[in-house]
C-alpha positions in Angstrom: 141.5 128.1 64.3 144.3 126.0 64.6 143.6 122.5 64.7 146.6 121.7 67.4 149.7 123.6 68.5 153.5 123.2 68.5 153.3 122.3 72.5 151.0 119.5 71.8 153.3 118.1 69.2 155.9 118.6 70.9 154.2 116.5 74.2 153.2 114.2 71.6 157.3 113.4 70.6 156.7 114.5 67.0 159.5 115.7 66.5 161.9 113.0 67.4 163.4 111.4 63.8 165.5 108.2 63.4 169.2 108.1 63.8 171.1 110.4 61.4 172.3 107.6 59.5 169.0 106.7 58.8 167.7 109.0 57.5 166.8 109.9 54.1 168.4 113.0 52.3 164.8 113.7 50.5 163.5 115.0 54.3 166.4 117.4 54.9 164.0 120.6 54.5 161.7 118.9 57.1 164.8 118.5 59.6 165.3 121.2 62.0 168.8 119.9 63.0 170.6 117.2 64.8 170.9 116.1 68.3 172.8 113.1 70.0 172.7 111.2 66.6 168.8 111.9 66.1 167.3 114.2 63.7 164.7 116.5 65.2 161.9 117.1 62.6 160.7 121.2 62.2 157.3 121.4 63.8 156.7 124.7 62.3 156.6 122.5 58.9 154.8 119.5 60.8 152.4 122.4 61.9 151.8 123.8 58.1 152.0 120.6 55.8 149.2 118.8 58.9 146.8 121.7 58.1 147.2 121.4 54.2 146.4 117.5 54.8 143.5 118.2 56.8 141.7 120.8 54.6 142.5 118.6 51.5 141.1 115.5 53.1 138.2 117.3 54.4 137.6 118.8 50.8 137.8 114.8 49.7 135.1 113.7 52.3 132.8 116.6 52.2 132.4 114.6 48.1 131.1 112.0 49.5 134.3 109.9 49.0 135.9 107.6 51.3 139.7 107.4 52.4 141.7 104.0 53.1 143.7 103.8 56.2 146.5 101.8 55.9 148.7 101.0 59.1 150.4 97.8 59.4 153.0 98.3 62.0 152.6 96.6 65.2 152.1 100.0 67.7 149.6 102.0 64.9 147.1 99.2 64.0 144.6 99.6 66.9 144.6 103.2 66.5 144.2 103.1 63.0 141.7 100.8 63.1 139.6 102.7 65.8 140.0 106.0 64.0 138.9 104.3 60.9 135.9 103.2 62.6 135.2 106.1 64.6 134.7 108.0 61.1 133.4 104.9 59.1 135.9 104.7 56.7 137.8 101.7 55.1 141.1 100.7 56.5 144.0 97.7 56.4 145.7 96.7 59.3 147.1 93.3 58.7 148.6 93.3 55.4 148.9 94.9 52.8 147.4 92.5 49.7 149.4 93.3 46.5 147.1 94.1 43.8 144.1 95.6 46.2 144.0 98.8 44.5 145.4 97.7 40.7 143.6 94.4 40.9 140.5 95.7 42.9 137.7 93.7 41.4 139.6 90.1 42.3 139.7 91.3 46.2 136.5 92.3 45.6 135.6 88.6 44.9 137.1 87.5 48.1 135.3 89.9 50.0 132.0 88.5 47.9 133.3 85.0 49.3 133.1 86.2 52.4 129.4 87.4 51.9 128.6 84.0 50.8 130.0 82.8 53.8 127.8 84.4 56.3 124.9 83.9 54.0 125.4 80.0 54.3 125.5 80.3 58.6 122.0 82.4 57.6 120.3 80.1 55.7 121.4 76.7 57.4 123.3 75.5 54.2 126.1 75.4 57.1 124.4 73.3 59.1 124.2 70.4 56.5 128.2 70.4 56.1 130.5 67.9 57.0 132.3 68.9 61.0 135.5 69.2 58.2 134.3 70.8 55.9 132.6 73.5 58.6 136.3 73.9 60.0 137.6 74.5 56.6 134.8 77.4 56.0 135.1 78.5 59.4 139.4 78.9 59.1 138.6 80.4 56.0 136.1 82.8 56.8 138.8 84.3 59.9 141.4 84.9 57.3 139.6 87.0 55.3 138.1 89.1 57.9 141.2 89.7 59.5 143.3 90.8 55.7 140.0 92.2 54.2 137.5 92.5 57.2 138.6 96.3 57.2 137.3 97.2 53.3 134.1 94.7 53.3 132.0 98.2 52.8 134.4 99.2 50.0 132.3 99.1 46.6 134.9 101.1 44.8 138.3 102.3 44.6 139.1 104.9 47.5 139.4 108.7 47.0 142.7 108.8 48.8 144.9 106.9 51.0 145.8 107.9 54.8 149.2 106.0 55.5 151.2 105.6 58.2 154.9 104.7 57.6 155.3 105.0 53.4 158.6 103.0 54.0 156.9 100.2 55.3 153.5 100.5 52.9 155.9 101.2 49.7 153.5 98.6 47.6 150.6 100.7 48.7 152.0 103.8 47.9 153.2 102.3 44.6 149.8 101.7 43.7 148.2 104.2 44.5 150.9 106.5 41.8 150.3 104.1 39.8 146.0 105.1 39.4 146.9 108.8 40.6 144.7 108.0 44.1 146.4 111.2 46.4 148.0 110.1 49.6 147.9 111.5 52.6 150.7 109.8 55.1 153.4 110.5 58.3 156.8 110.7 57.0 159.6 110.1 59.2 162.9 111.3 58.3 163.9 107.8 56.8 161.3 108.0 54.6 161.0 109.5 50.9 158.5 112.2 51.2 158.6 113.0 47.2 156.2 110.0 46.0 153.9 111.5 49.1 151.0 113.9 47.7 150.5 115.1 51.3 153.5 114.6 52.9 153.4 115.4 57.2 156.4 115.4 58.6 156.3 113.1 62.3 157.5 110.6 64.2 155.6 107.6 62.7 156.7 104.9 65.7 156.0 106.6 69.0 151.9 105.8 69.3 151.3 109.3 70.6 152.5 111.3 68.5 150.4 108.5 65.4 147.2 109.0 68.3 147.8 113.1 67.3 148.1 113.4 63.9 145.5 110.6 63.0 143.4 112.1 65.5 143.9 115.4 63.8 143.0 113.7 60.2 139.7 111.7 61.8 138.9 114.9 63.0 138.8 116.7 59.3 137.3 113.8 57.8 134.7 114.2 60.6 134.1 117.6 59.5 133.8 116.4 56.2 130.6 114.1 56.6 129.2 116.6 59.2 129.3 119.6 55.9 128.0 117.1 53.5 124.8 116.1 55.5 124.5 119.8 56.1 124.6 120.4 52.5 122.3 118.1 51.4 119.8 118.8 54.0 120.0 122.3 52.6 119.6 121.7 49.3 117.1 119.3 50.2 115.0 122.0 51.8 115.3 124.5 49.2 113.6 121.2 46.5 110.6 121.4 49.3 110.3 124.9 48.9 110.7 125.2 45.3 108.2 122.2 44.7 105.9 123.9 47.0 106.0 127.3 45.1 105.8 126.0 42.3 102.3 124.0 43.5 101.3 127.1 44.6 101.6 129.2 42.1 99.9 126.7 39.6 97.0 126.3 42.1 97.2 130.4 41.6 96.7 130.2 37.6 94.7 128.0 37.6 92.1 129.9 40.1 93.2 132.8 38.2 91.9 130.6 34.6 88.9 129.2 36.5 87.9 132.8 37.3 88.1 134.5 33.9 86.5 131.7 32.5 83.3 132.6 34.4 83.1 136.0 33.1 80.5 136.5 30.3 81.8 139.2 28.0 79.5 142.9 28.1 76.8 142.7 25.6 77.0 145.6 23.2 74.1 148.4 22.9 72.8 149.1 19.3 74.4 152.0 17.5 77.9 151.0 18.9 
């Protein structure tokens, strides 16, 4: 089954590209053609390359990996961030820190600071502070929820990277070539879909047509975690049952043992 259709993308504005001398000559097989100075984007490719994306990241999930969200632009934060949520998976939605993929374990430290933070409001060692040095903590502490507040659960690097606007995350995408982490992203046609491992070709500014396609990806992802508990509820039944036939088929033996051992061998008569 088809996970939407053309009129849905087409409701949704997908197809509506930047000004044709914006665009980038890298998306010409994902242009349909050209009207009043605006590249239309092909759906029927939009359509294909969204269900590629989807099965791949689904694939991704159903590991038991998790995928960043990164959306920085003003009208695809919220929904980013609320898809991310929605599917408990990391995101960014402020900015983008360079070096929080290649320099992962400094960020990491921040986001231990941060810890460290809310343990001291815990314990009372906030209490004792200075009204100062509280304010100091307390501005601190707001910063690096709202730049790393997204990735606090994020113990390791991600399994892939869900971007919306590669243009405008470039350092992200950057990095993430640059430790072979696949990404998934929305490529307008003023963007270079060629350092893109799963490239979909949409309108990345209009917030319904972003609401679509990252609904679309949540969706997979959803699908994902739903097939992995499945899995290992499975394979978690099939270790009862095994257990338990094994316990019963030593209980078996050993009543099988139990009851030779009481046998007394047949005497034998004289003359044999």
């Amino acid at each position: 089954m088809a996970r939407t259709t053309y009129q849905e993308l087409l409701d949704a504005g997908v197809h509506f590209g930047h000004l044709t001398r914006k665009w980038d000559p890298k998306m010409a097989k994902y242009i349909f053609m050209e009207r009043n100075g605006i590249h239309i984007i092909d759906l029927n490719k939009t359509l294909t390359k969204l269900e590629e994306a989807a099965s791949a990241i689904k694939q991704i999930v159903k590991s038991g990996r998790k995928v960043l969200f990164v959306a920085t632009k003003k009208q695809a934060k919220e929904i980013i961030a609320q898809q991310a949520k929605d599917v408990n998976m990391p995101f960014v939605t402020e900015r983008w820190l360079g070096g929080m993929l290649t320099n992962f374990q400094t960020v990491r430290k921040s986001i231990k600071k941060m810890s460290n933070i809310d343990k001291m409001q815990k314990d009372g060692t906030y209490d004792v502070l200075s009204k100062k040095e509280k304010l100091m903590i307390q501005r601190e502490r707001i910063k690096l929820e709202n730049l790393l507040g997204g990735i606090a659960d994020l113990n390791r690097l991600p399994a892939a990277l869900f971007i919306i606007d590669v243009k405008k995350e470039h350092i992200a995408v950057a990095e993430a070539m640059k430790l072979s982490i696949p990404t998934f992203a929305m490529v307008d046609t003023n963007s270079d879909p060629s350092n893109i491992d799963f490239p979909i070709p949409a309108n990345d500014d209009a917030t319904k047509s972003i609401s679509l396609i990252a609904g679309i990806i949540g969706k997979a992802i959803q699908e994902g975690l739903e097939e992995r508990k499945r899995d290992k509820e499975e394979d978690a039944e099939k270790e009862a049952a095994a257990a338990k036939a094994a316990v019963d088929n030593g209980a078996t033996a050993e009543a099988d043992a139990d009851a030779n051992a009481g046998k007394r061998p047949r005497k034998a008569k004289d003359g044999e």
